[in-house]
C-alpha positions in Angstrom: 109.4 313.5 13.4 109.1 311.3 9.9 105.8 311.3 8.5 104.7 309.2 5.3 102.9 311.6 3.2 101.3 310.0 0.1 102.2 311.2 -2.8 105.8 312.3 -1.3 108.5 309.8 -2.3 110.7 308.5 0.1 110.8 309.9 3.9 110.1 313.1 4.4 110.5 315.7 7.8 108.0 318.0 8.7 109.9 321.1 9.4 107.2 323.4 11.7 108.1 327.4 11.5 110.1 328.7 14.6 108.4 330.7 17.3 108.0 334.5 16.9 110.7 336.1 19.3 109.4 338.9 21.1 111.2 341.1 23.3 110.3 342.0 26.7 110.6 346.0 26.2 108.0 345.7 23.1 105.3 343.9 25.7 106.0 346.3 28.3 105.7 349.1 25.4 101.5 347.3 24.0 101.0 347.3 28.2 101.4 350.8 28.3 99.9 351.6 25.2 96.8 350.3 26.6 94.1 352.0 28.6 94.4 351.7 32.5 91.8 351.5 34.8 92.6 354.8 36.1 92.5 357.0 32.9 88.8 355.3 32.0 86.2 357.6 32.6 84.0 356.9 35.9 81.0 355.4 34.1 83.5 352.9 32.7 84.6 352.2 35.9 81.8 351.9 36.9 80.6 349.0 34.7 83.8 347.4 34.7 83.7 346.8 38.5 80.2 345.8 38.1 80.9 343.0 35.5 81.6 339.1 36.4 84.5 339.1 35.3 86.1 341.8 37.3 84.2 339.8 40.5 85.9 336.5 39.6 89.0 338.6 38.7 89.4 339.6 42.0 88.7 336.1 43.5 87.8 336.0 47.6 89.3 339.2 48.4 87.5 340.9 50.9 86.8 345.3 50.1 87.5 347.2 53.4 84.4 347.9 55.3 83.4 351.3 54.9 81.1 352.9 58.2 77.6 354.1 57.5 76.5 357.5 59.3 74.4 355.6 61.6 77.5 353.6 62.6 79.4 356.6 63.6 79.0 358.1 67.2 77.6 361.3 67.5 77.5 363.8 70.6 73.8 364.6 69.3 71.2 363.3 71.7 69.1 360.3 70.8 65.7 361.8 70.1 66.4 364.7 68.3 69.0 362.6 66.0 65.7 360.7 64.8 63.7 363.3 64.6 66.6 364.9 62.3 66.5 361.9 60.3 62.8 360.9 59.8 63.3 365.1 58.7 61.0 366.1 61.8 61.3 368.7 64.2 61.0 368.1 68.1 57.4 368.6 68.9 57.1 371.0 72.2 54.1 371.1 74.5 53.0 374.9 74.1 50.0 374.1 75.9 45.8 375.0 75.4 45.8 378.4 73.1 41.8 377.8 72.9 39.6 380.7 73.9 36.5 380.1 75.2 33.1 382.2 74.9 31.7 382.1 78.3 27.9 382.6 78.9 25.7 383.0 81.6 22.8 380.7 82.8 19.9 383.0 81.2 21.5 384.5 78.7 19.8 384.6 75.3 22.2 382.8 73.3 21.8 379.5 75.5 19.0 378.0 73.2 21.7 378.3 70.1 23.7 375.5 69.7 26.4 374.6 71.3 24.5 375.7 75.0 27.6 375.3 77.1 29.3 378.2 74.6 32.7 377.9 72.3 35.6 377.7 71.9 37.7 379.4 69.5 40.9 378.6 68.5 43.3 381.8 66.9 45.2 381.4 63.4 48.5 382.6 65.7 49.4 384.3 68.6 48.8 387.9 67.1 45.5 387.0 66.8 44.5 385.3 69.9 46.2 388.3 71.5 43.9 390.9 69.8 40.9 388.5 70.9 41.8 389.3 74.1 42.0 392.7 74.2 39.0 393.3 72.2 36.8 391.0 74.6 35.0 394.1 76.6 33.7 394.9 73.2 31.0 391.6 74.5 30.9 392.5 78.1 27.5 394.0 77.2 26.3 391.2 75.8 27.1 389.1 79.5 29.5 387.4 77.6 33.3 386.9 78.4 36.1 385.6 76.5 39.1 384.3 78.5 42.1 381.8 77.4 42.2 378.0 78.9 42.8 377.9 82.4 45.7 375.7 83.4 44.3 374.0 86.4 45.4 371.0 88.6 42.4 368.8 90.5 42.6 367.3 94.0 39.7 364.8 94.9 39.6 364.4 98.3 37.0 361.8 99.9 35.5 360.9 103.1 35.0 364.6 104.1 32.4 365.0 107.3 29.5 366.5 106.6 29.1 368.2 109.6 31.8 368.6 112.7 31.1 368.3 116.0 31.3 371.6 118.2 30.7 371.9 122.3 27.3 372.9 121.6 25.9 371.3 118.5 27.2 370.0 115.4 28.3 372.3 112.5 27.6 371.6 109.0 30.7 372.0 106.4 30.3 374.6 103.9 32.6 376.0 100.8 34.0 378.9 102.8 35.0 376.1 105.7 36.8 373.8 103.3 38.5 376.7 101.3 40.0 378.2 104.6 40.9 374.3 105.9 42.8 373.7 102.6 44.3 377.1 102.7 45.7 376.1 106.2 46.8 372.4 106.3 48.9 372.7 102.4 49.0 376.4 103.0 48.2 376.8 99.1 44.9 379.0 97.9 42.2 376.7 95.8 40.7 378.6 92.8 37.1 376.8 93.4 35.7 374.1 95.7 32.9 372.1 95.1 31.2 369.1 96.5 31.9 366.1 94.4 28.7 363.7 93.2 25.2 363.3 95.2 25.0 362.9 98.8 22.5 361.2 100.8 21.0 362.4 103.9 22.1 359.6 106.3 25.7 359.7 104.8 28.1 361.7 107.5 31.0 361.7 104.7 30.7 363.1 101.2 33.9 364.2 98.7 35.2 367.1 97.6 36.8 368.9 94.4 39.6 371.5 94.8 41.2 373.5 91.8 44.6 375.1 92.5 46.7 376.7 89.4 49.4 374.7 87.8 52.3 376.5 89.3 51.1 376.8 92.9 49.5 373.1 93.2 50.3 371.3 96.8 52.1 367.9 97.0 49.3 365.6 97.1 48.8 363.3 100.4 47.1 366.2 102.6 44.2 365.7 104.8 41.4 368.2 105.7 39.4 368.8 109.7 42.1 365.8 110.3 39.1 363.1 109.3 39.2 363.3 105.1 41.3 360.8 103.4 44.5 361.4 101.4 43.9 364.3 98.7 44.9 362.7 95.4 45.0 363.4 91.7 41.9 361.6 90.0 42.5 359.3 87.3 40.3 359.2 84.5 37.9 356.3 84.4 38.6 353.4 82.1 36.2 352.5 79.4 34.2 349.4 79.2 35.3 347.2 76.4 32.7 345.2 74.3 34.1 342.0 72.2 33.0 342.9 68.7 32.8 338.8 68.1 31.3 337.6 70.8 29.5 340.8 72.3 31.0 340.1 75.6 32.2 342.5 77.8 35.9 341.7 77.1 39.0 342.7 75.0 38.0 341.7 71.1 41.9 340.2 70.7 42.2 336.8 71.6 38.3 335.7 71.3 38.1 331.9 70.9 34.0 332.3 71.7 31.8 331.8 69.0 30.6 334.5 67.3 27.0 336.3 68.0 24.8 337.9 65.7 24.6 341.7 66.3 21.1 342.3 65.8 19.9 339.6 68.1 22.8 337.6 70.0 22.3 334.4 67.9 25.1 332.1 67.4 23.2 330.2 65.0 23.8 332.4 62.4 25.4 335.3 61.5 24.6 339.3 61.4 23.8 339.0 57.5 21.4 335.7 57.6 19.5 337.4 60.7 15.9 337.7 60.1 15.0 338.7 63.4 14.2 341.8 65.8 16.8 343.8 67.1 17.7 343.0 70.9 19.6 343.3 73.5 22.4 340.0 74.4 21.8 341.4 78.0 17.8 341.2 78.5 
């Protein structure tokens, strides 16, 4: 290429210098001189992956999926594999180690608080086992320690008070119902007792019967062929009170307006009341 450079005379060619020659063994031989990957030390490795350029190096390829421990199946069974992970044992039922002081109706300790007696609960079971053994130490006292009795109640209703005989009518006692459930589920009560008040007039009144855990009857069994089913009674439910409205309701999902608590108002509310306390119901 002719360029006119001033102050050069005449045409004159740019000659540009010739283009290093390298061979391919000295490349290979700088390539090798330099560090690999491999021989870095982890930390380097580390921060190299970690870097954008080593992302945008390795472009849209996808890294194998490596499984998690949860992912892998296990021959463990399902509760006690989370209790293993949350770093819990399984929690086993051992039952009611209380021991209870028990006191009779005119004894002396009865005005002390709590009147019904106590209940003492041992540090372990060498403890509550020496408790035991040293409880007719108290027997003079007409006191009586004995462990938590493991007990199973049947309520059975619509027992007659009295049963009609050839000659006149006989009235049911303990001893009658005692022997009739020892007969029909063939399985020995450890108390019977009536169940509630009775009136006069009623001919039916319900009854209570106690039988040990292990040697409990199937439920379903009838007494002097007249009671009802004997069943398991369920614990009553407790009455629920809306803490917004004061109605007698479940407090989630109360759209009423809410009522003062010292008074029922809801004009105002608990904090602005100036008024006597009183009940919503009178």
């Amino acid at each position: 290429m002719a360029l006119s450079i001033a102050g050069v005379e005449g045409n004159a060619v740019l000659v540009l210098p010739s283009k290093p020659t390298q061979s391919l063994q000295v490349k290979q031989k700088e390539k090798s001189a330099l560090p690999s990957n491999k021989t870095l030390p982890q930390k380097l490795q580390n921060i190299e992956k970690k870097t954008w350029a080593s992302i945008t190096r390795q472009g849209n390829q996808v890294t194998p999926a490596i499984p998690s421990l949860s992912a892998i199946p296990s021959n463990t069974p399902k509760h006690l594999r989370a209790d293993k992970e949350k770093g819990k044992h399984p929690k086993l039922f051992t039952g009611d180690d209380r021991l209870f002081l028990r006191l009779t109706k005119e004894h002396e300790w009865r005005p002390l608080a709590p009147t019904t007696g106590f209940a003492l609960t041992a540090k372990d079971k060498e403890t509550r086992q020496l408790l035991l053994d040293k409880s007719s130490m108290i027997s003079a006292q007409n006191a009586v320690i004995e462990p938590a009795s493991d007990l199973v109640t049947d309520h059975i209703p619509n027992v007659p008070v009295a049963i009609q005989s050839l000659n006149n009518n006989v009235f049911v006692t303990k001893d009658m119902v005692e022997a009739e459930i020892t007969r029909v589920p063939q399985a020995s009560p450890t108390t019977v007792r009536p169940h509630g008040k009775t009136k006069a007039e009623v001919p039916y009144q319900s009854w209570l019967a106690h039988f040990p855990r292990s040697h409990a009857p199937r439920v379903g069994f009838r007494i002097f062929d007249e009671s009802g089913l004997a069943l398991v009674p369920k614990p009553r439910q407790n009455i629920l009170q809306c803490k917004r409205c004061l109605g007698f309701h479940s407090t989630r999902g109360c759209s009423r307006a809410p009522a003062c608590a010292n008074c029922a108002s809801t004009m105002h509310l608990t904090f602005e009341c100036k008024g006597l306390i009183r009940c919503r119901n009178c």
